[in-house]
N, C-alpha and C positions, 0 to 999 in steps of 0.2 A: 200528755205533753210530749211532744215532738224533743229528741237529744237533744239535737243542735238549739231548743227553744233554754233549757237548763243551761247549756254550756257558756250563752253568751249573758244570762241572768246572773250564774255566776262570776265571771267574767267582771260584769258592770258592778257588783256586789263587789268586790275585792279590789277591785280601779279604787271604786267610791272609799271605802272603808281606808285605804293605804294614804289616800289624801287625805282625808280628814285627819284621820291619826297624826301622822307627818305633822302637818298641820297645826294643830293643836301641841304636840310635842314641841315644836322650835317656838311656839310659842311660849309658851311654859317657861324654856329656855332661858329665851331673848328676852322677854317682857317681866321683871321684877316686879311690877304692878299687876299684871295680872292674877285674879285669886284664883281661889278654890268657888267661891261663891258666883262669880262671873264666870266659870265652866257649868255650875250646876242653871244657870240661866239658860245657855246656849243647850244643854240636854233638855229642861223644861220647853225649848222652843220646839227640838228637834221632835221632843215626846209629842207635842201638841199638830205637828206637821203630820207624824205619823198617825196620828187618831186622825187626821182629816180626811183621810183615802176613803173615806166611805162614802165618801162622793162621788168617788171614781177618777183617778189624779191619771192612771193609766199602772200599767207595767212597767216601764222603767222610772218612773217616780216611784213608786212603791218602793223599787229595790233602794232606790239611793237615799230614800227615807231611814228603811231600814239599816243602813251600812251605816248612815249619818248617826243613826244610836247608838247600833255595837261601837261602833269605834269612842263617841265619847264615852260609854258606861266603861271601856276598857283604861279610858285615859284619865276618867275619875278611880278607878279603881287605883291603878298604877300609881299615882301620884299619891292617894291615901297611904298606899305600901309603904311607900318611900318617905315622906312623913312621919309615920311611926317608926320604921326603921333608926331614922334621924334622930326621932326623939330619945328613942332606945337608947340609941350612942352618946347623947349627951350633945349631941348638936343645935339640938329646938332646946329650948328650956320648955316647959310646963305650963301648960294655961298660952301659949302663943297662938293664935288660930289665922286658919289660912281661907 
């Protein structure tokens, strides 16, 4: 593989990943209705997008696939953190679920 074919792969991998994230974060945010459970949909979708490449979606679907999951598995992880942190401190009571 050609540098310059890597550099703009990555590139699009990191564009993709920083939107999503974003994203998802001011969502989080702004939207109080928003769960834990309606994030775990949008990764099941992402997941299912991503198994679909074996059709052949092309190279830059594949990456924006892939960036499309890192980024929610980071934003579900994040938000679990912070969660239990919360609960830690006495801010969630016990048995609350998101």
């Amino acid at each position: 593989m050609d540098t310059n074919d890597s550099e703009w792969e990555q590139e699009l991998f990191d564009d993709h990943f920083t939107t999503v994230l974003n994203l998802f974060l001011e969502r989080i945010k702004s939207d109080p209705s928003f769960t834990m459970e309606e994030l775990q949909k949008y990764l099941d979708l992402a997941y299912q997008n991503q198994d679909d490449n074996w059709i052949g979606n092309g190279r830059v679907l594949a990456i924006k696939n892939n960036a499309r999951v890192a980024a929610l598995e980071m934003v579900m992880t994040e938000w679990k953190k912070v969660i239990e942190e919360e609960r830690a401190a006495g801010k969630i009571p016990e048995g609350v679920q998101f």
